[in-house]
Rosetta silent file (secondary structure, phi, psi, omega in degrees, C-alpha in Angstrom):
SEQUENCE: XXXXXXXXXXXXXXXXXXXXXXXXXXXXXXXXXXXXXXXXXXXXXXXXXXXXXXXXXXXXXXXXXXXXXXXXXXXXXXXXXXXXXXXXXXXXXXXXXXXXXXXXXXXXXXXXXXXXXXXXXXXXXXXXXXXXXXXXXXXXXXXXXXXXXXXXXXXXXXXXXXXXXXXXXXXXXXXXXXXXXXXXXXXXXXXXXXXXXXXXXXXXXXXXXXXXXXXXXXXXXXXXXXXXXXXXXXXXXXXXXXXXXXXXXXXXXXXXXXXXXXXXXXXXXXXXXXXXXXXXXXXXXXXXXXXXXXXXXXXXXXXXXX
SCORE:     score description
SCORE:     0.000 S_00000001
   1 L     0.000  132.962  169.802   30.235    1.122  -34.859 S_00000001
   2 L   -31.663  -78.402 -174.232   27.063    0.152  -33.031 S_00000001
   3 L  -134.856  158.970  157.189   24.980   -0.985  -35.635 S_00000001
   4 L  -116.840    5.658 -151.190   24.854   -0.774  -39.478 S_00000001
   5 E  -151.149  142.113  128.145   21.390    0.104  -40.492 S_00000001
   6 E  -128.813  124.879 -179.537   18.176    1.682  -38.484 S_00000001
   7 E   -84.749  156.446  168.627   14.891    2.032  -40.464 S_00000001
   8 E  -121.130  121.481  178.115   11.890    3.891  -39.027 S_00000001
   9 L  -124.585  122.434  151.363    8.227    2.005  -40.040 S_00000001
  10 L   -71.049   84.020 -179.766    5.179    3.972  -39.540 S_00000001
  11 L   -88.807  -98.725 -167.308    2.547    1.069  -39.060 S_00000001
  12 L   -74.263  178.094  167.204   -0.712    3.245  -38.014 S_00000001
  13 L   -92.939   12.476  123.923   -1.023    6.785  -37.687 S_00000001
  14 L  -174.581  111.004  176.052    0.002    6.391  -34.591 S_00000001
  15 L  -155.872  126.862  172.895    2.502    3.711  -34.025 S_00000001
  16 L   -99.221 -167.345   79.641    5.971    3.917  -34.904 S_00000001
  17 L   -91.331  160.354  156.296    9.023    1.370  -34.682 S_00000001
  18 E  -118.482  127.713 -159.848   12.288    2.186  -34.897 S_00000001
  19 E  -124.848  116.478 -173.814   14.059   -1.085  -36.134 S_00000001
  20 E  -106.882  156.476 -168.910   18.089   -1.429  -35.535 S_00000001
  21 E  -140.535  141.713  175.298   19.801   -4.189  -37.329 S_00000001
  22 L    91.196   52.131 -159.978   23.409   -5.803  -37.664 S_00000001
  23 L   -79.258  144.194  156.506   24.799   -5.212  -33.902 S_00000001
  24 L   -52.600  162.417  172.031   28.663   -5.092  -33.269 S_00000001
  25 L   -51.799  -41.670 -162.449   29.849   -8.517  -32.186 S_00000001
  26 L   -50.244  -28.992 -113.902   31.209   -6.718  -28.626 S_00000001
  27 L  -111.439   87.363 -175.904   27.130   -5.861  -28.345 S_00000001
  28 L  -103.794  -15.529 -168.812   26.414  -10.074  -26.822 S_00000001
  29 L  -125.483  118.547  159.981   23.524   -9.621  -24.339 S_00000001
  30 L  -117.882  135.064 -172.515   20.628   -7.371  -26.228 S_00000001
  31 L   -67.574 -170.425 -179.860   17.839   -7.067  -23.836 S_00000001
  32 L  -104.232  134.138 -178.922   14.353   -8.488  -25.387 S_00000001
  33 L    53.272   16.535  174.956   12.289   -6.076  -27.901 S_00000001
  34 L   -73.590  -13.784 -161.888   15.561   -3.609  -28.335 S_00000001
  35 L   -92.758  -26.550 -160.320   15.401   -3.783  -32.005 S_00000001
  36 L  -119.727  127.174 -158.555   12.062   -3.025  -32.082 S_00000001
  37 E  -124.277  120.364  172.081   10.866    0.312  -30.302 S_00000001
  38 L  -104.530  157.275  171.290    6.939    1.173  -30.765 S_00000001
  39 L  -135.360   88.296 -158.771    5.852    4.597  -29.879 S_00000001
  40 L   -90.508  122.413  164.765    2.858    5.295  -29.126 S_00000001
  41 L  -147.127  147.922 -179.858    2.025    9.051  -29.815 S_00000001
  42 L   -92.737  115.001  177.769   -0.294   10.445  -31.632 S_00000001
  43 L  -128.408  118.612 -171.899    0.649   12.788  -34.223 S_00000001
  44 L  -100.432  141.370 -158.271   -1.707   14.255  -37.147 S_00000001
  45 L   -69.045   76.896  170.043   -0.404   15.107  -40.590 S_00000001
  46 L  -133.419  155.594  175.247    0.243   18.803  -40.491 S_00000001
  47 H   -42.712  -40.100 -156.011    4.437   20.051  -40.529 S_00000001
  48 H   -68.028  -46.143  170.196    4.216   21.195  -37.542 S_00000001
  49 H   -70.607  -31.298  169.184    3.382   17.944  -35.879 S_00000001
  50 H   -68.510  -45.521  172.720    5.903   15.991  -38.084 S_00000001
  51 H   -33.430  -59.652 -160.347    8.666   18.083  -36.878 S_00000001
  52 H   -74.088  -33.638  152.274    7.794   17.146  -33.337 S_00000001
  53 H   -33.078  -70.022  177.755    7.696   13.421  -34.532 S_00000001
  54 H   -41.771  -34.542  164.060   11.138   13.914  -36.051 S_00000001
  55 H   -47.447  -74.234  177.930   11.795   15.585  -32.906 S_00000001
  56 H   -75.988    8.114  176.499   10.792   12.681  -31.043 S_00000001
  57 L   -98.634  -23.416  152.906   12.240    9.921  -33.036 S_00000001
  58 L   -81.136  -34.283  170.512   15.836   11.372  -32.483 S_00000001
  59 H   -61.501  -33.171  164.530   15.618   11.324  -28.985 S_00000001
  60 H   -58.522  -26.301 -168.605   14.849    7.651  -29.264 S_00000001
  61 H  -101.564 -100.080 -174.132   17.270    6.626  -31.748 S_00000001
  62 H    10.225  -67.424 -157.260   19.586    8.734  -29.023 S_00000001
  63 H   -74.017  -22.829  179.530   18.427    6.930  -26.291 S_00000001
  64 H   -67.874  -36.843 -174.263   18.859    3.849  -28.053 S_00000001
  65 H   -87.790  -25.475  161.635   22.553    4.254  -29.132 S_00000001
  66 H   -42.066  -78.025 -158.229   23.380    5.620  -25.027 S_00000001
  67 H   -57.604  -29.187  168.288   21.987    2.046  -23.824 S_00000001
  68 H   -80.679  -34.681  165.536   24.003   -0.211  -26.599 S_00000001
  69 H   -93.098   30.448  150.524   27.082    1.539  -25.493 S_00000001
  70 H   -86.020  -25.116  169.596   26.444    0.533  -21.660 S_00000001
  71 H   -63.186  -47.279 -169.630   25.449   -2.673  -23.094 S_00000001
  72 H   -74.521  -58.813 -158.584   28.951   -3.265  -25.613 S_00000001
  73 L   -79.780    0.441 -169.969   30.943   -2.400  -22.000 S_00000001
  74 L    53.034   71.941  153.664   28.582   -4.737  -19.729 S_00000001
  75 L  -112.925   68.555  133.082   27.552   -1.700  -17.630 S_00000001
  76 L    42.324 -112.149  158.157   24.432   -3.234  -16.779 S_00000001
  77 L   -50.190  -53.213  173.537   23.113   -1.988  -13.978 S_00000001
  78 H   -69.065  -14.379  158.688   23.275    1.916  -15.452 S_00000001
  79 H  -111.377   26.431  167.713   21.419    0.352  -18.206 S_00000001
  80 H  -103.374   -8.271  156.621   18.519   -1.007  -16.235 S_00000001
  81 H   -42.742  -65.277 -138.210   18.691    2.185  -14.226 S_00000001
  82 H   -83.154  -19.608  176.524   18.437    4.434  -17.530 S_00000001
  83 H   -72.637  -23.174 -143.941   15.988    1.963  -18.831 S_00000001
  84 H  -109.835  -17.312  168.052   13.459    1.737  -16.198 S_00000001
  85 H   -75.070  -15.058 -146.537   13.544    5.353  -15.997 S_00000001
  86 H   -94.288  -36.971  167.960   12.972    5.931  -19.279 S_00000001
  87 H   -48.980  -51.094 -173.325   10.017    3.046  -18.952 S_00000001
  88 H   -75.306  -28.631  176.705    8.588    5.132  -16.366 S_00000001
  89 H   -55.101  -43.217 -159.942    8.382    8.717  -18.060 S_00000001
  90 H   -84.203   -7.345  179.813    6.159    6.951  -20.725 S_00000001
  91 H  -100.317  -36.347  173.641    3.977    5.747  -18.006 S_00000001
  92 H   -33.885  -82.073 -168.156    3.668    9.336  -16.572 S_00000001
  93 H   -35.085  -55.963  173.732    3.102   10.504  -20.066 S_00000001
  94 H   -32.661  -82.151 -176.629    0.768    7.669  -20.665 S_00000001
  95 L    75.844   29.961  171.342   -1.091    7.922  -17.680 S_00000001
  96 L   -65.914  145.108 -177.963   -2.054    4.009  -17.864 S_00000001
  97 L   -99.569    6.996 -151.869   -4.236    2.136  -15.295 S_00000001
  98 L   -92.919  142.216 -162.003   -3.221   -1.255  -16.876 S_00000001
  99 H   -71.839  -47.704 -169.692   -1.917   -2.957  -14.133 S_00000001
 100 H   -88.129   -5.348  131.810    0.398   -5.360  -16.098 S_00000001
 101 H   -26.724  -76.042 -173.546    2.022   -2.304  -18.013 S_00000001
 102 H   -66.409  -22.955  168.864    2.868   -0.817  -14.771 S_00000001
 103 H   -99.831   24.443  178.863    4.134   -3.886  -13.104 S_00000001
 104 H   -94.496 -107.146 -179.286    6.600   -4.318  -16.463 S_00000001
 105 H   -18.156  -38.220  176.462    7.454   -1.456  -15.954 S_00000001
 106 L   -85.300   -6.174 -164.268    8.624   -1.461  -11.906 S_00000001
 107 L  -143.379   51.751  179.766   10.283   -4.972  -12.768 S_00000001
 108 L   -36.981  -41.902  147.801   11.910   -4.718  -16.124 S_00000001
 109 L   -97.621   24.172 -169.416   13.607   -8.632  -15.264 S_00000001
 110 L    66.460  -16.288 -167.132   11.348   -9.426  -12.458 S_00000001
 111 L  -112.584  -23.192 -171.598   13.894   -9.716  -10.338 S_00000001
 112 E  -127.195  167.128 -177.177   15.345   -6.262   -9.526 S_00000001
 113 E  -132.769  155.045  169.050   13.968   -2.953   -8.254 S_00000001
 114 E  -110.997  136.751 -175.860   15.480    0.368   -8.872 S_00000001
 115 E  -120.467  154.137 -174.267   16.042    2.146   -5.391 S_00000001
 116 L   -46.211   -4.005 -175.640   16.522    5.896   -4.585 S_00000001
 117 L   -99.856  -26.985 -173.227   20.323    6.119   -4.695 S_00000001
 118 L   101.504   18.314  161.340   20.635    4.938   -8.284 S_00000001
 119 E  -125.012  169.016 -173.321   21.805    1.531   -7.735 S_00000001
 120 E   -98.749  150.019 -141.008   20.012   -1.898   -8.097 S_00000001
 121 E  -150.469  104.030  174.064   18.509   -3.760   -5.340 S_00000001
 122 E   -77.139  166.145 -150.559   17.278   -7.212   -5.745 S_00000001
 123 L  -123.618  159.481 -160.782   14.023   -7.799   -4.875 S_00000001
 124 L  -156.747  162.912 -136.923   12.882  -10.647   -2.537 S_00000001
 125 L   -27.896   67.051  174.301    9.461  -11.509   -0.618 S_00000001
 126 L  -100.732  151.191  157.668    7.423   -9.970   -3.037 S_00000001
 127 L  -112.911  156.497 -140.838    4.718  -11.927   -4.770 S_00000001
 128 L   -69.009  175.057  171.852    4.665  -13.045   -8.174 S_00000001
 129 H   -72.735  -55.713 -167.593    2.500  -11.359  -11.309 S_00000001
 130 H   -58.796  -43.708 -148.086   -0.165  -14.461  -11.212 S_00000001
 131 H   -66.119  -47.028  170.194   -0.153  -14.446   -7.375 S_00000001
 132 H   -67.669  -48.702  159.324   -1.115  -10.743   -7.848 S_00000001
 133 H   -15.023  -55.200 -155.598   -3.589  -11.448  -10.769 S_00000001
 134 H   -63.888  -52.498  165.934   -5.126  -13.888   -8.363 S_00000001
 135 H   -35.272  -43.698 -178.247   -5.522  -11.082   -5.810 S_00000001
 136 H   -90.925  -14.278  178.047   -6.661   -8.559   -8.108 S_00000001
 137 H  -105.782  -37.389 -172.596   -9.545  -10.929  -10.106 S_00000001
 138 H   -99.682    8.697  169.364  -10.771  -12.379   -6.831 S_00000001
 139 H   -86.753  -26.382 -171.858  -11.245   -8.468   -4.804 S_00000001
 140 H   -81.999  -30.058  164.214  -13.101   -7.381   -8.106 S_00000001
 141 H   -36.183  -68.254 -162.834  -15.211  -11.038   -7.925 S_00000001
 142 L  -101.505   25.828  165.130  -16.518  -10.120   -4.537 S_00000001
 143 L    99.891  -35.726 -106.368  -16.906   -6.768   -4.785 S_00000001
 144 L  -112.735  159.811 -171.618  -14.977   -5.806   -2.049 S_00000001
 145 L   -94.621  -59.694 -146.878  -14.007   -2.633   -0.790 S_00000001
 146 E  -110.378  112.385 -132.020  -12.711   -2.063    2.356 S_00000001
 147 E  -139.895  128.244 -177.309   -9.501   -4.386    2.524 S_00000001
 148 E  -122.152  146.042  131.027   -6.400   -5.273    5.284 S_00000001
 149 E   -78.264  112.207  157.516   -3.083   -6.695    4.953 S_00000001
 150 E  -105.374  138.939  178.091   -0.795   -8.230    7.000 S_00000001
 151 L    86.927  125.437 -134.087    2.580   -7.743    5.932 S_00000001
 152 L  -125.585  -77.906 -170.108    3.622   -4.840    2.981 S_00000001
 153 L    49.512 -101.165 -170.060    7.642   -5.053    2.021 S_00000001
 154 L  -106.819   26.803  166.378    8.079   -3.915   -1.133 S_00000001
 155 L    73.133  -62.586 -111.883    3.875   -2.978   -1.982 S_00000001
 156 L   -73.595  -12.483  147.572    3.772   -4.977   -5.100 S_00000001
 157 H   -36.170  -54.743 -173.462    0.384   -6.842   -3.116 S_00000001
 158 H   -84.836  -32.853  148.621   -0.972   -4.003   -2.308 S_00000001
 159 H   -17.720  -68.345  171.643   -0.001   -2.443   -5.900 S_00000001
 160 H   -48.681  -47.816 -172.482   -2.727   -5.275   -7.100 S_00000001
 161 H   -62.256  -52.774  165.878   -4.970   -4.481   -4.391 S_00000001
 162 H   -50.222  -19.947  164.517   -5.227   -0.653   -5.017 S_00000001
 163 H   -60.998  -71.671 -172.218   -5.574   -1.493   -8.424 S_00000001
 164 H   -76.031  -13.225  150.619   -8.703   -3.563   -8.196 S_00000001
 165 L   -75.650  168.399 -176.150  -10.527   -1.570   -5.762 S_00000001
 166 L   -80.590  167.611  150.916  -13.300    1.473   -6.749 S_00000001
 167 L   -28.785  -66.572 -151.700  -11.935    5.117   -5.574 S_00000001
 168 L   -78.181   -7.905  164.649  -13.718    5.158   -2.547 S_00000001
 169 L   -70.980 -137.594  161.129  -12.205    1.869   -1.333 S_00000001
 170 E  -159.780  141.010  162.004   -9.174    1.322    0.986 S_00000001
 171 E  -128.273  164.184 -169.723   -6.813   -0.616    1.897 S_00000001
 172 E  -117.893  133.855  163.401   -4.812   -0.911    5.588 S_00000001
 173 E  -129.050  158.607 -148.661   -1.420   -2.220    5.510 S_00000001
 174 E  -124.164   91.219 -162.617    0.044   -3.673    8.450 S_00000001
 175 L  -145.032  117.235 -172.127    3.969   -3.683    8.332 S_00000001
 176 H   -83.987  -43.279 -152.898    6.093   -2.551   11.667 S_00000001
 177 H  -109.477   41.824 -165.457    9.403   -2.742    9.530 S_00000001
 178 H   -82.311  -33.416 -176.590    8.230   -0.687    6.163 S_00000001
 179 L   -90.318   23.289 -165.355   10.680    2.125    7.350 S_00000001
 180 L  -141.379  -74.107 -168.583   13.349    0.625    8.847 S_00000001
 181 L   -70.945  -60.111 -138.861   14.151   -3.236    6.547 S_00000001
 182 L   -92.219   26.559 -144.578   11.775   -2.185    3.631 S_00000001
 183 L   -38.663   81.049 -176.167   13.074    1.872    3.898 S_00000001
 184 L    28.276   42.830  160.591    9.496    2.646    2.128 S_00000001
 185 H   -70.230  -43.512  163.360    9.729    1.003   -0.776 S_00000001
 186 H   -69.619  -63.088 -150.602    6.082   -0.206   -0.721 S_00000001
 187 H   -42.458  -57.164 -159.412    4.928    3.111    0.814 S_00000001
 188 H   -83.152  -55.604  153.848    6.779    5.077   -2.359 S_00000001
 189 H   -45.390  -13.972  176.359    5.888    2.647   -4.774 S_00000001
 190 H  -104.393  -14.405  174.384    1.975    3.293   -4.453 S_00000001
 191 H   -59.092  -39.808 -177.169    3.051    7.122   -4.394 S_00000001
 192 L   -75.589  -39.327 -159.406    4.809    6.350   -7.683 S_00000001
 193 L  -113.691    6.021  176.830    1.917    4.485   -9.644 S_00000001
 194 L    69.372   20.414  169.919   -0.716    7.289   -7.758 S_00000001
 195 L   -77.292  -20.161 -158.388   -2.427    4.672   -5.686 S_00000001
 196 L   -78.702   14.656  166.547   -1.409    6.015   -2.462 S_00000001
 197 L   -67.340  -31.442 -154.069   -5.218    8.062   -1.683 S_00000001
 198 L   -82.674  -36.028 -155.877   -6.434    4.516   -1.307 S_00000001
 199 E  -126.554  146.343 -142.918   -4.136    3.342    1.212 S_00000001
 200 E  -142.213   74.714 -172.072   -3.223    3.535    4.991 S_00000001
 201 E   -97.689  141.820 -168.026   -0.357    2.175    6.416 S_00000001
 202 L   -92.830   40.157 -154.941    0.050    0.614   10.515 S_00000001
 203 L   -35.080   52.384 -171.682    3.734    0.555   11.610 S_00000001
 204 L  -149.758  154.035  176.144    2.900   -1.972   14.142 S_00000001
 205 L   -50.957   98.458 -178.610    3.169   -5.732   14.850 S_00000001
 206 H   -17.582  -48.771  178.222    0.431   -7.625   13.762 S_00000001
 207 H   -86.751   17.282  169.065   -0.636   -9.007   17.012 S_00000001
 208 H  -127.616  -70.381 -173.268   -0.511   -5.407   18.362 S_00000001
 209 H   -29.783  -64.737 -167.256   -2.561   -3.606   15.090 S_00000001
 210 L   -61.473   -3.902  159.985   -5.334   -6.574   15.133 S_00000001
 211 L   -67.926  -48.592 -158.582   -6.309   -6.068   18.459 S_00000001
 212 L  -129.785   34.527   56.895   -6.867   -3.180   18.463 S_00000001
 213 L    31.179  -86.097 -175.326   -8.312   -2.964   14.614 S_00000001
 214 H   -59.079  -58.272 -158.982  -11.175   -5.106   16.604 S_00000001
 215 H  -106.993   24.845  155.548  -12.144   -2.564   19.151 S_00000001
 216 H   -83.286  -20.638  176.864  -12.656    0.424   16.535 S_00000001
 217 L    86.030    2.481 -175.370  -15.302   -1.932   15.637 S_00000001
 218 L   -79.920  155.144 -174.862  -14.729   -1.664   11.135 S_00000001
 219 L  -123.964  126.476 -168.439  -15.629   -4.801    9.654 S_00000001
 220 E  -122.482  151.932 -146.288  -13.684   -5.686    6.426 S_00000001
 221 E  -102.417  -42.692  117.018  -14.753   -7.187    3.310 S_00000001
 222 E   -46.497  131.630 -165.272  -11.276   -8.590    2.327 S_00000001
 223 E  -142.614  150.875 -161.500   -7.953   -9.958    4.171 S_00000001
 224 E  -153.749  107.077  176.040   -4.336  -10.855    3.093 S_00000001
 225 E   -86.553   96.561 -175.933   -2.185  -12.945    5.070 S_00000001
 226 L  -135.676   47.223 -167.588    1.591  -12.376    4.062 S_00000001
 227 L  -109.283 -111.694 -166.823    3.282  -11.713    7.778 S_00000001
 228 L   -97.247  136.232 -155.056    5.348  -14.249    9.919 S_00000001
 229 L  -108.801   -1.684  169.520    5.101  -17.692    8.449 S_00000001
 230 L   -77.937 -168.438 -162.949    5.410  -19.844   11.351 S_00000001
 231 H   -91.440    5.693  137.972    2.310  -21.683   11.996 S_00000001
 232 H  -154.230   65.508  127.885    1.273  -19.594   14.974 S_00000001
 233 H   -97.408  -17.520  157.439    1.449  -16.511   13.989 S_00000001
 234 H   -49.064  -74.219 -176.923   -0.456  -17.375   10.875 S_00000001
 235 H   -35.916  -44.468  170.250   -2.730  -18.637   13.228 S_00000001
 236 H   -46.798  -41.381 -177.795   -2.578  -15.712   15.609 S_00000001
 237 H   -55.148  -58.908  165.147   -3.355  -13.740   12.334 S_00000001
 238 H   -46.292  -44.810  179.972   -6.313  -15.611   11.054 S_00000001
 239 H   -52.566  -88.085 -173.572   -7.783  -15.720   14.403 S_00000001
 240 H   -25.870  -46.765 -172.061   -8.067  -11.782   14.311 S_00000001
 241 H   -68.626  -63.372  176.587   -8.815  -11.623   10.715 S_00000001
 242 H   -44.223  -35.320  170.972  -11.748  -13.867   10.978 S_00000001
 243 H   -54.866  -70.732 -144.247  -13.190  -11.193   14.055 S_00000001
 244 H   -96.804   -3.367 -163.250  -12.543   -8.248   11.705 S_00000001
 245 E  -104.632  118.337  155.315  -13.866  -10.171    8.470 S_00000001
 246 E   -27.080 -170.608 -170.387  -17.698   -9.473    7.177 S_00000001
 247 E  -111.067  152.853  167.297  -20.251  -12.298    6.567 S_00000001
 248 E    44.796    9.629  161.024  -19.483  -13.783    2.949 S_00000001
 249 E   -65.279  169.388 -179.043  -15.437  -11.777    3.281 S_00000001
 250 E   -93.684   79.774 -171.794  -12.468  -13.301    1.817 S_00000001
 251 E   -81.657  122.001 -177.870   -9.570  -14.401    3.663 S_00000001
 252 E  -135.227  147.088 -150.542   -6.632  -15.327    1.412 S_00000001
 253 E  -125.967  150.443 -173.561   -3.124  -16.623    3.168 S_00000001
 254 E  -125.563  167.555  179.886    0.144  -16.844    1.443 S_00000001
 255 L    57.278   85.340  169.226    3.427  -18.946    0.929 S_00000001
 256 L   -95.151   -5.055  154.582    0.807  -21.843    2.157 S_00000001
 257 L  -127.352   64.669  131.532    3.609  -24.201    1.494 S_00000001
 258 L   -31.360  106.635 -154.104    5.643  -22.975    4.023 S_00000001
 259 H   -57.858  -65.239 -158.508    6.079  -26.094    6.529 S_00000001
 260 H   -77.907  -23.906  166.263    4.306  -23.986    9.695 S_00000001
 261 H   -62.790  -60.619 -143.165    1.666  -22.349    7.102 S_00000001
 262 H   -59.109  -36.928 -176.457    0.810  -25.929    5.374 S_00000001
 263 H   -72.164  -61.492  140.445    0.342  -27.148    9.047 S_00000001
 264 H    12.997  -83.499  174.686   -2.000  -24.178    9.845 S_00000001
 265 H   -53.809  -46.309  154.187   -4.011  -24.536    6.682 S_00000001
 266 H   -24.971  -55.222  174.107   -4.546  -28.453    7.905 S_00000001
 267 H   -41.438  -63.874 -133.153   -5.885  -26.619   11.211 S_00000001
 268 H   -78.328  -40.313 -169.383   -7.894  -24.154    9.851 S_00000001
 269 H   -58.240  -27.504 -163.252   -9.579  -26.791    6.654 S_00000001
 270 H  -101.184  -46.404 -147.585  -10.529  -29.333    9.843 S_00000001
 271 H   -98.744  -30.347  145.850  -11.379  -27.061   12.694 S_00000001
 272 L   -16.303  -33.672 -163.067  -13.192  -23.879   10.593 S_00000001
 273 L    -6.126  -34.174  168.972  -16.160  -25.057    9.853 S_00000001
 274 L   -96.600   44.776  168.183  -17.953  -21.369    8.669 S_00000001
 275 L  -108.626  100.057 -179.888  -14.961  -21.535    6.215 S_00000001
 276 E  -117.700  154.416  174.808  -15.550  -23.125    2.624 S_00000001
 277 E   -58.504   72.456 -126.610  -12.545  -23.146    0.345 S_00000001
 278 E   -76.848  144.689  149.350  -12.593  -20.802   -2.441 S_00000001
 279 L  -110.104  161.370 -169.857  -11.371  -22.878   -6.312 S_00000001
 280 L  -159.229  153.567  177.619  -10.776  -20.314   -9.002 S_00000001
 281 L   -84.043  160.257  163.933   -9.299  -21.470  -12.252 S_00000001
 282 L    74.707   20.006 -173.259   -5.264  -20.364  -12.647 S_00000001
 283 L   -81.173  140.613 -156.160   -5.162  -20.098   -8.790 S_00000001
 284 L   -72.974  164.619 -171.492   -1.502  -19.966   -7.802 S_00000001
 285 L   -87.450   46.851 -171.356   -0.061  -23.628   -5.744 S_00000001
 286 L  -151.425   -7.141  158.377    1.470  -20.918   -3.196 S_00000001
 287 E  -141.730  168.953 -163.605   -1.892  -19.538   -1.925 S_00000001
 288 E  -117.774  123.207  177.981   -4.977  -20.504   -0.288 S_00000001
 289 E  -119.680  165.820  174.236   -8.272  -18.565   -0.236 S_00000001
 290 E  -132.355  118.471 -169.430  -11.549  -18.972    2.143 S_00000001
 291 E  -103.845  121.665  169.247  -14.814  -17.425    2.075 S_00000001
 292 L   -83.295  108.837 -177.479  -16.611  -16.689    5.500 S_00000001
 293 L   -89.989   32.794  169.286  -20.169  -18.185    5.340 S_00000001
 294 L   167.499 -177.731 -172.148  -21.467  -17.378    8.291 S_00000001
 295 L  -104.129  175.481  169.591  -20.114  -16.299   11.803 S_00000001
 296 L   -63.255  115.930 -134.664  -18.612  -18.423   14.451 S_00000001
 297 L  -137.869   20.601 -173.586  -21.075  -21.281   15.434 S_00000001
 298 L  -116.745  161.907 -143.770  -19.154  -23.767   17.322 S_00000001
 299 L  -100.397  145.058 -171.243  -19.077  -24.993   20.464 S_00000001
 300 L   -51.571  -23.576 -174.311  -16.460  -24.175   23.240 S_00000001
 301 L  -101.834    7.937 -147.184  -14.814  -27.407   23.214 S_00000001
 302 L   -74.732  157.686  176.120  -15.208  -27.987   19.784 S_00000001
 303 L   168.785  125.393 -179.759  -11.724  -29.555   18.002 S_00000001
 304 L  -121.746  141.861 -173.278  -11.112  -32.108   15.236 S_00000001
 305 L   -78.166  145.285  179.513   -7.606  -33.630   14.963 S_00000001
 306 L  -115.743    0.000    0.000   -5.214  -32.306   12.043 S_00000001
């Protein structure tokens, strides 16, 4: 036996729980929020629609007794598999824009991704929910539309970014190895959350895209430095990105304390000058942002030591 008891509480007319109580002993790792399952559906008090509640309230209490016995056997993995699928149908169904719903949802511990074969994949040089927050509160601050990356991996950046732009904005992302290390997991992931009208991806090296970027002549209101972290190809990066950046865009650089980034950002804080520093409250200690006031005004020889 499982369990010994599950109750069903109707709190609104429509919100459900299903509440299970008393677990077997075997049952030692229960995920967070298993006992308590809300369901948001709407149903209105005619038979017809309470069937299909009853209807849908067994398949729950179903799905619920499937995942405690992969749980009582420590099968795991098939039950962050069955969960995250199961996560995701309700965001189909749903058809939610809210961003931290949907990033719940792709990262059910934070830590793991579910990949196309049906096995679990940890997930690595991604950035965090606040990091993304930070991204996503300071593109809707300035407005900005038309948006680059460098460096993709597994989308959840540009997930934020695509988020926080209108329809008609864009973003470019600039990742040589999305099909080959990252085998289009960001690519599939903005495909997955319906993001992917918005977005453009470059299969090319940064210091081969940004060149030539520059002689199409687009100007961009936003820029996101996540590529090769020594301190000059950050630099290499920045350089370009400043060329390609608007009058009052947003440059924001990442892992800044990264040994060859931190030295970089020293460069950039002394030698910059039509750079001021953006503060934002809650801003993460792992990135750095800059607002361009004005174009490049300095002198050929100009250079202050860092």
């Amino acid at each position: 036996m499982l369990f010994k008891r599950a109750s069903i509480y109707e709190i609104k007319h429509d919100m459900t729980y299903i509440l299970f109580e008393d677990f077997d002993p075997l049952i030692s790792e229960i995920p967070n929020n298993f006992n308590f399952k809300i369901i948001n559906r709407t149903f209105s008090k005619t038979k017809t629609t309470e069937n299909k509640l009853n209807e849908f309230l067994k398949e729950i209490y179903e799905e619920k007794i499937a995942d405690l016995e992969l749980i009582k056997w420590k099968k795991y993995d098939e039950f962050q598999i069955k969960e995250e699928s199961y996560l995701m149908r309700q965001y189909e169904y749903e058809e939610t824009n809210n961003l931290a719903k949907i990033y719940k949802l792709l990262l059910p511990y934070t830590r793991k991704l579910l990949v196309e074969d049906g096995k679990i994949e940890k997930v690595h040089s991604n950035i965090k929910y606040d990091e993304g927050m930070f991204l996503n509160n300071l593109i809707k601050k300035y407005k900005s539309k038309k948006i680059l990356e460098v460096g993709m991996a597994y989308g959840m950046s540009s997930l934020f970014i695509t988020d926080a732009i209108p329809r008609d904005g864009r973003l470019i992302s600039i990742d040589p190895f999305q099909d080959t290390q990252w085998k289009n997991r960001g690519v599939d992931l903005l495909k997955r959350v319906k993001m992917d009208a918005k977005h453009k991806l470059i299969k090319k090296k940064s210091y081969e895209a940004l060149p030539e970027l520059l002689e199409e002549g687009e100007k961009y209101d936003f820029i996101f430095i996540d590529g090769w972290h020594t301190f000059d190809y950050t630099l290499l990066d920045f350089f370009y990105s400043d060329l390609l950046l608007k009058k009052g865009g947003v440059i924001v650089v990442d892992d800044v304390l990264h040994r060859g980034v931190a030295k970089f950002i020293r460069y950039i804080l002394s030698n910059y000058t039509h750079y001021k520093m953006i503060k934002m409250e809650k801003m993460p200690s792992t990135m750095m942002a800059f607002e361009k006031k004005e174009e490049d005004g300095r002198e050929w020889n100009f250079h202050k030591d860092f």
